[in-house]
N, CA, C and O of each residue as an XYZ file, in Angstrom:
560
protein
N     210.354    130.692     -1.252
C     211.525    129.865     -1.492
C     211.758    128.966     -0.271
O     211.696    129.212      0.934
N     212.079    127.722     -1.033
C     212.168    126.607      0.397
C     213.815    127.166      1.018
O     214.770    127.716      0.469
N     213.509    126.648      2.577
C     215.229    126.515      2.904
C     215.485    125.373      2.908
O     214.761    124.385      3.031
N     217.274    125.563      2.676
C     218.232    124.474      2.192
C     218.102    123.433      3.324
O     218.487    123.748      4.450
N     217.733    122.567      3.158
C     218.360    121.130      4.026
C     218.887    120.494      3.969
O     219.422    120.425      2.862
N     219.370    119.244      5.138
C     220.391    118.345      4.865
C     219.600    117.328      4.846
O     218.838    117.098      5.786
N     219.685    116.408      3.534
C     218.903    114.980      3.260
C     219.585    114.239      4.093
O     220.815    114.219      4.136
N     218.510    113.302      5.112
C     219.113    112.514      6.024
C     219.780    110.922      4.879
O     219.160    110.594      3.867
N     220.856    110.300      5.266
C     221.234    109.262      4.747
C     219.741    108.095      4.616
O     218.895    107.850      5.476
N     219.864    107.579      3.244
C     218.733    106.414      3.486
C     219.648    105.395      3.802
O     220.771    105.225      3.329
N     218.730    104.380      5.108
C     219.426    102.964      5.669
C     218.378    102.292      5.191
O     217.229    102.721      5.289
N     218.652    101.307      4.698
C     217.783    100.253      4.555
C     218.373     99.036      4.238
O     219.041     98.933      3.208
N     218.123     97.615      5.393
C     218.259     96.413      5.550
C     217.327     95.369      5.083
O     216.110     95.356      5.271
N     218.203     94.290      4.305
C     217.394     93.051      4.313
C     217.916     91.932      5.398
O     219.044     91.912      5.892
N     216.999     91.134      5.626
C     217.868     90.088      6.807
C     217.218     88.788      5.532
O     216.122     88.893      4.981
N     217.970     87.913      5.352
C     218.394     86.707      4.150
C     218.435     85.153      5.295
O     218.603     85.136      6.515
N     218.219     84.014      4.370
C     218.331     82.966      5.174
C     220.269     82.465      4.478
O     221.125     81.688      4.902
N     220.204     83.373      3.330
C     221.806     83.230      2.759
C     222.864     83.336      3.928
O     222.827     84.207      4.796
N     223.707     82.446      3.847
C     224.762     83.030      4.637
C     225.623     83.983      4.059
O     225.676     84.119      2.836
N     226.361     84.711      4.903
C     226.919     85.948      4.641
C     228.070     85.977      3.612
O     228.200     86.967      2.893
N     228.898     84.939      3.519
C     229.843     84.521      2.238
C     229.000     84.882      0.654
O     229.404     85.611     -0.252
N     227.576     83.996      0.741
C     226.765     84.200     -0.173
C     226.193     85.703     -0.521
O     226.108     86.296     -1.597
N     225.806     86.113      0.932
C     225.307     87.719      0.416
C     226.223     88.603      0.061
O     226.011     89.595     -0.636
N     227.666     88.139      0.712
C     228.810     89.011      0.017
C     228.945     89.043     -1.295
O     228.914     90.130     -1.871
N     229.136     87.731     -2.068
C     228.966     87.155     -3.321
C     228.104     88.229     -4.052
O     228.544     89.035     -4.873
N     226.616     88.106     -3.571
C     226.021     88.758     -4.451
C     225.908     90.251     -4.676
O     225.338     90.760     -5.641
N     226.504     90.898     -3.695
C     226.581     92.387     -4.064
C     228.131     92.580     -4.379
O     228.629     93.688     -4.580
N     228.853     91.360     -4.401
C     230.281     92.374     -5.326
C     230.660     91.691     -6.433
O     231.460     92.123     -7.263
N     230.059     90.534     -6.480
C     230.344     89.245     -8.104
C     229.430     89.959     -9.502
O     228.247     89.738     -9.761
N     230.223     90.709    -10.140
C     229.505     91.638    -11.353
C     228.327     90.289    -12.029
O     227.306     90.639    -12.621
N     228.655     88.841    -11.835
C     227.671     88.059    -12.540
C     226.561     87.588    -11.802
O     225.934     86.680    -12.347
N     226.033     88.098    -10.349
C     225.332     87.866     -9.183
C     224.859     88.943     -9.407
O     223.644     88.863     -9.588
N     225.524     90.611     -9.532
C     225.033     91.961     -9.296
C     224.061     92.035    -10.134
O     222.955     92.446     -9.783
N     224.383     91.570    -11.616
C     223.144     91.881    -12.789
C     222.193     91.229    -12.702
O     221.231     91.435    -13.442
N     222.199     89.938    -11.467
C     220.610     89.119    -11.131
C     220.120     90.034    -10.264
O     219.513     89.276     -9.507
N     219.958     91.055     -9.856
C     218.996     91.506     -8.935
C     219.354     93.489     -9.361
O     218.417     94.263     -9.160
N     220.357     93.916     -9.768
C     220.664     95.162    -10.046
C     221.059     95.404    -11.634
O     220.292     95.533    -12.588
N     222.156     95.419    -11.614
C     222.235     96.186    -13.415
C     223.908     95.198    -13.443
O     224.472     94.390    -12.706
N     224.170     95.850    -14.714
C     225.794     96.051    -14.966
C     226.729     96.437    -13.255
O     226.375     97.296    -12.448
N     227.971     95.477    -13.116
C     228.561     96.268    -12.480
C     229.982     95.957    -12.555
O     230.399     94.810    -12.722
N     230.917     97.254    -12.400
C     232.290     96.543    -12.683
C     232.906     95.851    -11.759
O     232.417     96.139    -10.666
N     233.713     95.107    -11.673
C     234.711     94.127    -10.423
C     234.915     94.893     -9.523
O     235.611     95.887     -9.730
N     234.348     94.633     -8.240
C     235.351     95.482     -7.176
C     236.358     94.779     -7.365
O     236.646     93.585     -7.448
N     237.129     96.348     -7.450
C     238.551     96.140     -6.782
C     239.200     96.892     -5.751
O     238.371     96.769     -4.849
N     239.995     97.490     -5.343
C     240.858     97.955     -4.126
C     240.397     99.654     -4.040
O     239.958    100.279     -5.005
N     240.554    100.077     -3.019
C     240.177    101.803     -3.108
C     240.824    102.313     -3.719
O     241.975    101.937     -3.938
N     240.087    103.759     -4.390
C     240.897    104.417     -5.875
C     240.656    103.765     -6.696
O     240.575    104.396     -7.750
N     240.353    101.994     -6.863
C     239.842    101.673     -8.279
C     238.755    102.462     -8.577
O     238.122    102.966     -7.650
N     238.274    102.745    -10.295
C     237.009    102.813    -10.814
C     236.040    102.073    -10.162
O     236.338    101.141     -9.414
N     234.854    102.428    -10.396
C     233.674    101.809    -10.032
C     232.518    102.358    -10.999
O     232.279    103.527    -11.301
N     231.710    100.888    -11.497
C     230.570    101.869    -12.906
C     229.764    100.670    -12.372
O     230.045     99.562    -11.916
N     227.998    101.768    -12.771
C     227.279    100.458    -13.144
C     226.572    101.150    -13.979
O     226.321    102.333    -13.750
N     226.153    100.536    -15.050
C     225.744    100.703    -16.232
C     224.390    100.351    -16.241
O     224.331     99.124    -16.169
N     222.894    101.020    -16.316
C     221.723    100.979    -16.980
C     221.496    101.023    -17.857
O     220.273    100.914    -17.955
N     222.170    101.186    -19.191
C     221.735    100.952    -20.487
C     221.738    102.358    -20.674
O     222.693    103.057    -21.012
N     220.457    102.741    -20.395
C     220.288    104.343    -20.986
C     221.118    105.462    -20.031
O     221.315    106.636    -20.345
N     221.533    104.829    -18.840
C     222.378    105.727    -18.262
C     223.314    104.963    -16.942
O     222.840    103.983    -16.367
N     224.353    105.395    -16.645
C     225.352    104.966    -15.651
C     225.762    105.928    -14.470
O     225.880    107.153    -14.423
N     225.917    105.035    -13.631
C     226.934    105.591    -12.605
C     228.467    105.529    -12.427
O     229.002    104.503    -12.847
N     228.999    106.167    -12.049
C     230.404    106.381    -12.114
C     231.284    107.019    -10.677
O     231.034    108.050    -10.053
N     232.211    106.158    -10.471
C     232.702    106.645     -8.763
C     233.964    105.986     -8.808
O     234.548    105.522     -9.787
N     234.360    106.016     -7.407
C     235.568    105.450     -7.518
C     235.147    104.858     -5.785
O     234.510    105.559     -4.998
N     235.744    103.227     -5.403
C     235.880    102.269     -4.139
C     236.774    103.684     -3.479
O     237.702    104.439     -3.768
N     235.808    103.434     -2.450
C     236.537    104.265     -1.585
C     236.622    103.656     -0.407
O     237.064    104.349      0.509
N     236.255    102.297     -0.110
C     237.042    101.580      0.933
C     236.334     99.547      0.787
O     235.188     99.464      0.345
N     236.996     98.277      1.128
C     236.912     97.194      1.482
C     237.261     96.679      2.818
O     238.372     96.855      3.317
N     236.492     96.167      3.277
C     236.868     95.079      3.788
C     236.437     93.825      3.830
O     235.448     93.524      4.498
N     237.143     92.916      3.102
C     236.432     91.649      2.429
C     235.533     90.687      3.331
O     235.840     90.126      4.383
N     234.242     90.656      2.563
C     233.650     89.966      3.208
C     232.974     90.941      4.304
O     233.010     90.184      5.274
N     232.662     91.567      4.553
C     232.192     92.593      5.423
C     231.771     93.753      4.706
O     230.567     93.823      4.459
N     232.617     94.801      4.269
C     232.082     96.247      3.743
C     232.742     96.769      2.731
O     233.965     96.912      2.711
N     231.903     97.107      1.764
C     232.429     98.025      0.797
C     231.904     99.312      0.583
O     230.808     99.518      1.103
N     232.564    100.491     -0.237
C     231.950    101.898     -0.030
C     232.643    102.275     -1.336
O     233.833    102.066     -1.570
N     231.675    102.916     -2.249
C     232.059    103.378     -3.365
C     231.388    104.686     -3.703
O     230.209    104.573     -4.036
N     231.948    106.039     -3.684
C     231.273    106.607     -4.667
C     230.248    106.848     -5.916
O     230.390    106.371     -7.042
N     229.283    107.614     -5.514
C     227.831    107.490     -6.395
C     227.809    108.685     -7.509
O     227.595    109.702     -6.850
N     227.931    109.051     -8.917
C     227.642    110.179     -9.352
C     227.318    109.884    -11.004
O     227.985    109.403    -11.920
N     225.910    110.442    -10.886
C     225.201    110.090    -12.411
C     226.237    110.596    -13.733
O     226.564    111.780    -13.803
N     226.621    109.787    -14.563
C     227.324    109.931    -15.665
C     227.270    111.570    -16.091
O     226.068    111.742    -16.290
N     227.722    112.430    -16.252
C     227.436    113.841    -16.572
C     226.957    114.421    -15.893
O     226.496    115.491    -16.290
N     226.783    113.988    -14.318
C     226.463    114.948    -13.609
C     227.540    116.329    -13.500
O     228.681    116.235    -13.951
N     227.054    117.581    -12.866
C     227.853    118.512    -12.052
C     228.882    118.005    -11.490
O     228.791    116.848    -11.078
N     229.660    118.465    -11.388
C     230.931    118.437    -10.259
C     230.403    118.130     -8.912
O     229.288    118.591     -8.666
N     231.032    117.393     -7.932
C     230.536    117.565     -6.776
C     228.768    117.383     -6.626
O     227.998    118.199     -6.118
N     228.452    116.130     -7.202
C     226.926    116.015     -6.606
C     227.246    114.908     -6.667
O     226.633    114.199     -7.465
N     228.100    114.442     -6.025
C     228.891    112.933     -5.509
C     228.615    112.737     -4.469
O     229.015    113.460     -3.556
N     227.515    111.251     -4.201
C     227.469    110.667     -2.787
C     228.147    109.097     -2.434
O     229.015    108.443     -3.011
N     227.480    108.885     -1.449
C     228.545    107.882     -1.222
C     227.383    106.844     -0.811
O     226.298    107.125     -0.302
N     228.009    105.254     -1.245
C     227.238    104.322     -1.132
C     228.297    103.141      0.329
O     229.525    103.178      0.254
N     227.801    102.477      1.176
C     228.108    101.280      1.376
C     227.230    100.556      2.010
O     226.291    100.924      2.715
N     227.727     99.069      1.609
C     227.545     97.842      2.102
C     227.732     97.460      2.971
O     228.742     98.072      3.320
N     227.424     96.622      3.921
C     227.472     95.761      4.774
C     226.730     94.408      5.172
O     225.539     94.242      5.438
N     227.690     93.563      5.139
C     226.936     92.421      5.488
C     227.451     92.096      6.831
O     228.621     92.332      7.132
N     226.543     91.517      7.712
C     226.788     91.078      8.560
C     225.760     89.140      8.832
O     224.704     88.749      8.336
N     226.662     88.492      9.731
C     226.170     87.274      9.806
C     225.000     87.225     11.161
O     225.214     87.961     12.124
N     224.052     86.520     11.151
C     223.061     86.357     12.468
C     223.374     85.396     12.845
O     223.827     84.474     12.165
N     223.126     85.413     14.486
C     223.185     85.197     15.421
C     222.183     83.337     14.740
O     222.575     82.184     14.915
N     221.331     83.662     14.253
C     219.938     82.682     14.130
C     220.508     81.988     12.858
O     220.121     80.852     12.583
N     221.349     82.587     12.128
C     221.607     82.043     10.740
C     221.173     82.746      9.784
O     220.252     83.529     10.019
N     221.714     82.650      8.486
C     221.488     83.462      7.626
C     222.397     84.954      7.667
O     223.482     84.939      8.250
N     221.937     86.141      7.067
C     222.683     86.974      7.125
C     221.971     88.650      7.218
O     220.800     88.406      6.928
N     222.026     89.708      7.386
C     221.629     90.797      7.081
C     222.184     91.581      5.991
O     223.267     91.911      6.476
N     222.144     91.997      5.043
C     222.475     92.882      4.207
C     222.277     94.569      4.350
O     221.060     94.748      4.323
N     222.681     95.330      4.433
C     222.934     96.948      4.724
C     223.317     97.866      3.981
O     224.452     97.830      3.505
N     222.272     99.106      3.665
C     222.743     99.673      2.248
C     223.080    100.676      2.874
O     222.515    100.607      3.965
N     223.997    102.054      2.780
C     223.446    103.246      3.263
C     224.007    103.720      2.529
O     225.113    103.331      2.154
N     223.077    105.247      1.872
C     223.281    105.805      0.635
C     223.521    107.182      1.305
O     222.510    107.877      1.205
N     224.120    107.545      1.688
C     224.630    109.059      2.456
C     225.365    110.061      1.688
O     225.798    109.760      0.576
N     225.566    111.355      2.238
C     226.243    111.946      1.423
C     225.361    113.515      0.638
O     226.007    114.472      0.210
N     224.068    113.448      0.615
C     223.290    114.147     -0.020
C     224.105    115.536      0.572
O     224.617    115.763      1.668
N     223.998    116.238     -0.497
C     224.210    118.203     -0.773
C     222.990    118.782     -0.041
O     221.852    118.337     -0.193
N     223.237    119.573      0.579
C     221.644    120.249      1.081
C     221.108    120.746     -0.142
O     221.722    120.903     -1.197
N     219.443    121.069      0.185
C     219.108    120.928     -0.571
C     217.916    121.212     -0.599
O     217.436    120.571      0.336
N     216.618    122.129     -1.394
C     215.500    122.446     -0.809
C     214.371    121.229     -0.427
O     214.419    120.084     -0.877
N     213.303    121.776      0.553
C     212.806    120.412      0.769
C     211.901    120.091     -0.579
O     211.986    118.878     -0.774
N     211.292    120.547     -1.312
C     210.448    119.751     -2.310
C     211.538    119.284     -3.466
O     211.150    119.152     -4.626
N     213.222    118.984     -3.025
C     213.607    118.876     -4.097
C     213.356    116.730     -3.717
O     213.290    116.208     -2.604
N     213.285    116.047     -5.044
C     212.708    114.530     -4.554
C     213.761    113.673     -5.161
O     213.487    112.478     -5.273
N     215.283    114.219     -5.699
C     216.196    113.489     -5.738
C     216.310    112.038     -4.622
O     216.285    110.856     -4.966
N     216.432    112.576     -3.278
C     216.970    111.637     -1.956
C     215.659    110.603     -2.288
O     215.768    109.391     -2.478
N     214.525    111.300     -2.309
C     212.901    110.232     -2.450
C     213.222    109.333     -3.756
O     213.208    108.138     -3.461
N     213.454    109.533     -4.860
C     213.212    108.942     -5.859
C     214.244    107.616     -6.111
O     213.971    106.619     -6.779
N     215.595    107.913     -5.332
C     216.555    107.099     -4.871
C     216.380    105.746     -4.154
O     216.830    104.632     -4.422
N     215.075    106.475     -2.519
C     214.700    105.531     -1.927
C     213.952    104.623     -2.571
O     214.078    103.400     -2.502
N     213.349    105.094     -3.055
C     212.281    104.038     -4.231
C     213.163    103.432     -4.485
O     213.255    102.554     -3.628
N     214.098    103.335     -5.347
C     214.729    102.384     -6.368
C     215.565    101.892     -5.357
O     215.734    100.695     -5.591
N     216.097    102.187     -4.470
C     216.730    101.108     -3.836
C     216.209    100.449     -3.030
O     216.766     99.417     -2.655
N     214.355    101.033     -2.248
C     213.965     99.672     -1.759
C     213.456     98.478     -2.935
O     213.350     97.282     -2.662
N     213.234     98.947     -3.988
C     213.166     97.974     -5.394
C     213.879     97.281     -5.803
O     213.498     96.303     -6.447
N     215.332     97.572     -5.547
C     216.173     96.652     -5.750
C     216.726     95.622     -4.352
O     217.087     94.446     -4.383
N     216.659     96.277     -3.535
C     216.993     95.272     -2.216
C     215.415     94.177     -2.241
O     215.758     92.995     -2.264
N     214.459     94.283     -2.241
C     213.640     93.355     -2.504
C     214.039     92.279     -3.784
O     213.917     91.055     -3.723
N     214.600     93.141     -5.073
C     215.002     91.589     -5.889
C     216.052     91.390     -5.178
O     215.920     90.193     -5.434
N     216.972     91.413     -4.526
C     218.240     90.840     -3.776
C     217.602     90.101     -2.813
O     217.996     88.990     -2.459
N     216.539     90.715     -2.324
C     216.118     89.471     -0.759
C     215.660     88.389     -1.284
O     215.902     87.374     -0.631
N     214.891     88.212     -2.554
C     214.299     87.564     -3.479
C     215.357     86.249     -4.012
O     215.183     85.030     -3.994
N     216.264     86.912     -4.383
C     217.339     86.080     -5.253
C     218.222     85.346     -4.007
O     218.758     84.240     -4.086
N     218.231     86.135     -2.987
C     219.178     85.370     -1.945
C     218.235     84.492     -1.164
O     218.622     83.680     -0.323
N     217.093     84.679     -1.458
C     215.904     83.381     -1.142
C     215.693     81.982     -1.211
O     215.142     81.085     -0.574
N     216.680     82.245     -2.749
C     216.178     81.262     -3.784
C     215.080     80.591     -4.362
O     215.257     79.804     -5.292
């Protein structure tokens, strides 16, 4: 039997020639989000809902913090999951120095957990898959 571990948070950055108004745009404008990710509902204020919808399955959370134009953080938990196998997502954009902008995901929060379990892995996949169509789209 494996022992329990703690899944380290995945970080992973894009740096964009978009400026940062724009990369904000595109990770909280539900009609920007579905060009590079899925369904997503309006951010709104902490304690609002928060969903994004895949078709065959969704996520469901609640904003658990803004600050406009800078950072957002919402709760992560697969539609019917367990109780409590709730992680936490945020954003960050920040502006460069050179121009353009960086974008910042960090998906933290993981339950310990044995090591051959490949939840945290299968995550990273899909979100370096989707930050590539975002670096893509904020390319133009």
């Amino acid at each position: 039997m494996s022992e329990a571990t703690q899944p380290a948070p995945i970080r992973l950055s894009i740096e964009t020639p978009a400026d940062a108004e724009l990369a904000w745009e595109a990770i909280t404008d539900p009609d920007r989000i579905v060009e590079w990710f899925t369904d997503a509902s309006p951010l709104g204020r902490p304690g609002d809902p928060y969903r994004l919808d895949f078709g065959d399955s969704a996520v469901v959370g609640r904003v658990a913090s803004v600050d406009p134009g800078r950072s957002f953080a919402y709760t992560w938990s697969w539609e019917g999951s367990e109780e409590g196998a709730e992680t936490l997502i945020t954003w960050t954009v920040e502006p460069l120095a050179v121009g353009g902008s960086r974008v910042t995901l960090v998906h933290d929060g993981w339950p310990e957990t044995t090591g051959d379990d490949t939840v945290r892995a299968d995550h990273l996949g899909y979100w370096e898959a989707y930050l590539e169509d975002l670096a893509a789209l904020l390319a133009g």
